[in-house]
N, C-alpha and C positions, 0 to 999 in steps of 0.2 A: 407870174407863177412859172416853176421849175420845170423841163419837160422831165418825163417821169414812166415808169411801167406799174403797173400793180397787179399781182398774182397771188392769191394768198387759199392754198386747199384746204386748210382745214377743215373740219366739220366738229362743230359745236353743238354740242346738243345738251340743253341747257333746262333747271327745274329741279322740281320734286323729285324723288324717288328716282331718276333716268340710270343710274347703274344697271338697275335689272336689263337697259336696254343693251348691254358691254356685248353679249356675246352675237348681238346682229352686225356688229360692228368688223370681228376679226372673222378671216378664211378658217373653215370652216377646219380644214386638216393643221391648223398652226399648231407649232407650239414655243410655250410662253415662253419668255421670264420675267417673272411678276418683282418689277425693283420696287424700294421704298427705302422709309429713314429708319430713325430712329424707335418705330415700335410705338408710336401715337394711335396707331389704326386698327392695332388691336384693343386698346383700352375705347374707342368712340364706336366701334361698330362698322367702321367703314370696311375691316379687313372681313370680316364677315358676308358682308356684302359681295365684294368682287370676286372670292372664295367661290360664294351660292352660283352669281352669276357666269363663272368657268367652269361650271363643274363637270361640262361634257370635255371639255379641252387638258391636254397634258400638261402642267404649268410647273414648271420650278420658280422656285422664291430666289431672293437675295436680298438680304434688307442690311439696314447699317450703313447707309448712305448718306453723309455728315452732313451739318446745314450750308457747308461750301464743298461741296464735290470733290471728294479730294483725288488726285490720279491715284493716287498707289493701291486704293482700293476700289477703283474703278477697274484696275487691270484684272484685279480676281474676279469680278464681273464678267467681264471680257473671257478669260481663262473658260468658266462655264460656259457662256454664247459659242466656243469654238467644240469646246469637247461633248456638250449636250447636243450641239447643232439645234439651235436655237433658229427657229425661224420669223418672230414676232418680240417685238419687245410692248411691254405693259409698262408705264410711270403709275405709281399710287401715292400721291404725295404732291408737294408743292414745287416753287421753282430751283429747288437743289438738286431734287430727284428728278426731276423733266430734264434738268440741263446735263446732269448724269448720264439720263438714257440717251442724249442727244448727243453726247459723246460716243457713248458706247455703238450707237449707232452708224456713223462714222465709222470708229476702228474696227467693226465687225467685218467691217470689207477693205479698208487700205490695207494696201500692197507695200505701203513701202517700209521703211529702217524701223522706226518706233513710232508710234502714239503719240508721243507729244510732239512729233512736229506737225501735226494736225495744227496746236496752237502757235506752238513757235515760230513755223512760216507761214501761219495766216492761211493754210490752203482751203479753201471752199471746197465745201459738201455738195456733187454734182448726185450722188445716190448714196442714200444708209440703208442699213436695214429697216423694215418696217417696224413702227412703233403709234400706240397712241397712249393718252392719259388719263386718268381721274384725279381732277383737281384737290387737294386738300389744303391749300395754303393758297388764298387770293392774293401775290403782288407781283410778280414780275412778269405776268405776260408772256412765260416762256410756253404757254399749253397753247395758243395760236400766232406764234413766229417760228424763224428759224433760225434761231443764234442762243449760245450758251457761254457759259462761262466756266472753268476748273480750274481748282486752287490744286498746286503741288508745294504738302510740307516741308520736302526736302530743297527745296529753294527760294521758299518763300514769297511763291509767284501766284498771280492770280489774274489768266489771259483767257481772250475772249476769241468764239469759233462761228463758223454757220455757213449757210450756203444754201440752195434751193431744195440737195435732198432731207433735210431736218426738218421741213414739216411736217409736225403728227397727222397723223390719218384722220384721225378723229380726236377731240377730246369730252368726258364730260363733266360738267359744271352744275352740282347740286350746292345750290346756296344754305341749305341745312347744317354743311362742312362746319360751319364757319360757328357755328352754336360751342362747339368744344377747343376752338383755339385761345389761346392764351392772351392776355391782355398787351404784353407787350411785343407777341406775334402782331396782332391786330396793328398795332401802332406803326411794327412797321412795314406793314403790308401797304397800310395809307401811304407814308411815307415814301415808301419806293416809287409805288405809281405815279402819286406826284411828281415827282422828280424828274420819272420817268416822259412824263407830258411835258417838261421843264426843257428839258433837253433837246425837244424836236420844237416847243417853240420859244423860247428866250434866246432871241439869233436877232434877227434884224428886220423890219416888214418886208414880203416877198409879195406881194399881192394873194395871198394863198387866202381868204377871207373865208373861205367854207373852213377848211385848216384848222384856223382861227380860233372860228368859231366851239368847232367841236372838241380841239383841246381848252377849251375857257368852259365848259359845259363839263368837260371831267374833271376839271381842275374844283369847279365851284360845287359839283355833286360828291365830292370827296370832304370838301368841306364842310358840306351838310348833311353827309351822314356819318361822319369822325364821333362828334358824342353821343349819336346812339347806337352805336357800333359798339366802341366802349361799354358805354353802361348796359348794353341789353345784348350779345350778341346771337341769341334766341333769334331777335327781331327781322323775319323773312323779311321786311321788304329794305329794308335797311342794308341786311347781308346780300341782298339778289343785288340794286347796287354800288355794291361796295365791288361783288364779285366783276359783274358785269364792267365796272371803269376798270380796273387793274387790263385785263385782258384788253378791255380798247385804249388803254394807254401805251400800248407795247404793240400790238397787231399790224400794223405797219401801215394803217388808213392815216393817221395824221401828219406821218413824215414825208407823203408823198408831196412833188409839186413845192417844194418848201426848204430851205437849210438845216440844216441838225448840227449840233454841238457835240456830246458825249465825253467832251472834257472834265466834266464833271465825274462821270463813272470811272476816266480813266485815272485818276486820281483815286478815285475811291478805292479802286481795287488794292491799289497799293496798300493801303492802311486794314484795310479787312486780312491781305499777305502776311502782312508786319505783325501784327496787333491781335490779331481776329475777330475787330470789332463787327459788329453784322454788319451787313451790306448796308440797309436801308439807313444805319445813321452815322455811316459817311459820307453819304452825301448830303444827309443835312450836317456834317460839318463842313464840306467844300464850297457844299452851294453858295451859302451868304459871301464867303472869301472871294468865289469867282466872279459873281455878278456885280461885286463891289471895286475889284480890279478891273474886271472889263468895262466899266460904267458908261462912257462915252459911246464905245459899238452898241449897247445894249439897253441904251434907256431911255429909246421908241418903245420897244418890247416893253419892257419892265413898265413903260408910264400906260399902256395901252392894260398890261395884265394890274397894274391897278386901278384903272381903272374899272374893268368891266369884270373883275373876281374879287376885287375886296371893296367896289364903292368908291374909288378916293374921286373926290371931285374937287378939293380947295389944291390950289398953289400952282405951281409952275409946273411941267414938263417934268425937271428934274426936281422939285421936291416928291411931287407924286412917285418919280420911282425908287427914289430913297425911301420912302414911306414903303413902296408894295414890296422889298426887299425885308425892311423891319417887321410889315404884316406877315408874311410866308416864312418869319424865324419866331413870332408868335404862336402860328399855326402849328409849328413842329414843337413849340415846348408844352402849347394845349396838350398835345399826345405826351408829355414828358420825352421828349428827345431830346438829348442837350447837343449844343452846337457849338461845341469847343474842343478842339482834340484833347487838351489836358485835363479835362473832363472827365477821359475815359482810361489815358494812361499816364505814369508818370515820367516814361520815357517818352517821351512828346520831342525834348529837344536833338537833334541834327535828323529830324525825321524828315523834313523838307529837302535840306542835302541830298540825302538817301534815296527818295524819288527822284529827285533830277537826274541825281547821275544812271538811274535804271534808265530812263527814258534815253538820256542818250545812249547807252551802251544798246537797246534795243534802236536806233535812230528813226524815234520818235521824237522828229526834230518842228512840228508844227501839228499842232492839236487845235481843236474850235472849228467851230464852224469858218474861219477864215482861215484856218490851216496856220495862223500866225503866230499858236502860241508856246514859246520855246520851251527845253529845260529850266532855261532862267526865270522864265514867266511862272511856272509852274512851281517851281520853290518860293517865291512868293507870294502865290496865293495860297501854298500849304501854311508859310508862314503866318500868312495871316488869320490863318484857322485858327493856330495855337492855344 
């Protein structure tokens, strides 16, 4: 095993009805700004909810926060945080609006030229401004980490931020949320988490066995409650773990002590940039691509996760992980996710190109968990998405 640190403050507080608990949570003289999307929260009752639970606190709104964060209206966010003097920020919403406020957070206090070079030079978040969330959208995990992600229109980009001050104070998690999302929300909420446990362990055995363990445990409870999530998603205890694996697939306990990949994401982004396919089913289009290119690094892992997540017990080493590669592209089409880029656009071809040469002109010249994998490697395995 890796040596490692682990620090993670969040505070969760998780269940039935716990909004009404929102205002034990913030200082008591704050004041807000209450961010969110697209106006879902009015139509379910949750806006309601955080409304009642503020109502001693002074809170300005700003809603209209796209399902990829986009910078340019992140800035008129910003703009308010500076001229209301905003002392607390609120997320109501899921991981677009989290990764928003996690932005905003950040630029509420950098000193320096612009805002996006928070992303463009990778600078870590040592202090934000204070913020915490109410989850409405289970899959990314951004409600107990510290890293986000923002899409800018105007270039077509879609880079990734973080640092120690971006974690929420508090977040919390009523699996009730989850009764009024949409079916192919749901899908890809599964889908992302997945993914997301894919990433920190489809690497290579490290001795991390606890690790292991508990990414094959969200792996396999994602599996087992995908159709009744689907078909009921009333079903409390189905949506408490649905909710609960998303956040432990992200929280930062299973990459500790262990290798991470995230090749995958960084691929994906691109095509969410391009295209504006959602997040969560680009990487079921990258995933099969990469794990099929990398197969030799990766098919201990791969025979080990079919083992003990999908059952495979007949064949070799490598049939098993050709097999657990075919099971986990069934998995995602059970949800109707397809896993084809042309699938989804019909400009599909020089898209590969197009990635590679972004990476290099950013010199992102080794990605993987072995750092080994080029531009070159990298339009090959888009290739092979196609």
């Amino acid at each position: 095993m890796l040596n490692f640190e682990f620090k993670n403050p969040t505070k969760i507080i998780f269940g039935k009805d716990q909004i009404t608990s929102l205002s034990k949570e913030i200082p008591d003289n704050a004041k807000i700004l209450m961010l969110y999307g697209g106006g879902s929260i009015k139509k379910n009752g949750i806006y309601e909810q955080v409304t009642a639970a503020l109502s001693n606190f002074e809170v300005v709104e700003f809603g209209g926060i796209p399902a990829n964060p986009e910078y340019e209206i992140l800035l008129k966010a910003l703009e308010v945080i500076k001229s209301e003097n905003i002392t607390f920020l609120l997320a109501v919403g899921g991981g677009s609006v989290i990764d928003g406020t996690k932005f905003l957070s950040s630029a509420a206090l950098y000193e320096g030229d612009t805002p996006w070079d928070i992303l463009a030079n990778k600078k870590p978040t040592l202090k934000g401004l204070p913020f915490g969330t109410v989850l409405t959208l289970p899959a990314t995990g951004s409600e107990m980490n510290s890293g986000a992600v923002v899409s800018r229109a105007e270039t077509k980009e879609k880079l990734a931020m973080g640092g120690p001050g971006l974690f929420p104070q508090f977040s919390i998690l009523d699996p009730q949320v989850v009764q009024s999302i949409p079916k192919q929300q749901l899908a890809n909420g599964i889908v992302d988490a997945f993914t997301h446990v894919l990433e920190q362990y489809m690497t290579y055995p490290s001795g991390g066995h606890l690790q292991d363990r508990i990414a094959e445990g969200i792996l396999q409870t994602l599996i087992e409650i995908a159709p009744k999530i689907i078909a009921d998603p009333s079903d409390y205890e189905a949506a408490s773990n649905f909710m609960w694996s998303c956040t432990m697939a992200l929280n930062g306990l299973i990459q500790k002590g262990v290798p991470t990949d995230w090749a995958i994401h960084a691929m994906g982004h691109e095509l969410t940039a391009l295209y504006g396919i959602d997040h969560a089913r680009t990487l079921a289009i990258i995933a099969p691509s990469h794990y099929r290119f990398n197969f030799e690094n990766k098919k201990d892992k791969l025979a080990q996760f079919g083992e003990r997540v999908f059952d495979l017990r007949e064949g070799t080493k490598e049939e098993k992980a050709k097999a657990a590669i075919e099971k986990m592209e069934d998995f995602f089409h059970s949800l109707e996710i397809k896993t084809r880029l042309s699938e989804y656009t019909p400009a599909y071809k020089g898209t590969a190109s197009i990635i590679s040469k972004r990476f290099n002109q950013r010199s992102w010249l080794g990605i993987g968990e072995h750092k080994n994998l080029t531009p070159d490697h990298v339009e090959k395995i888009v290739e092979m998405s196609y």
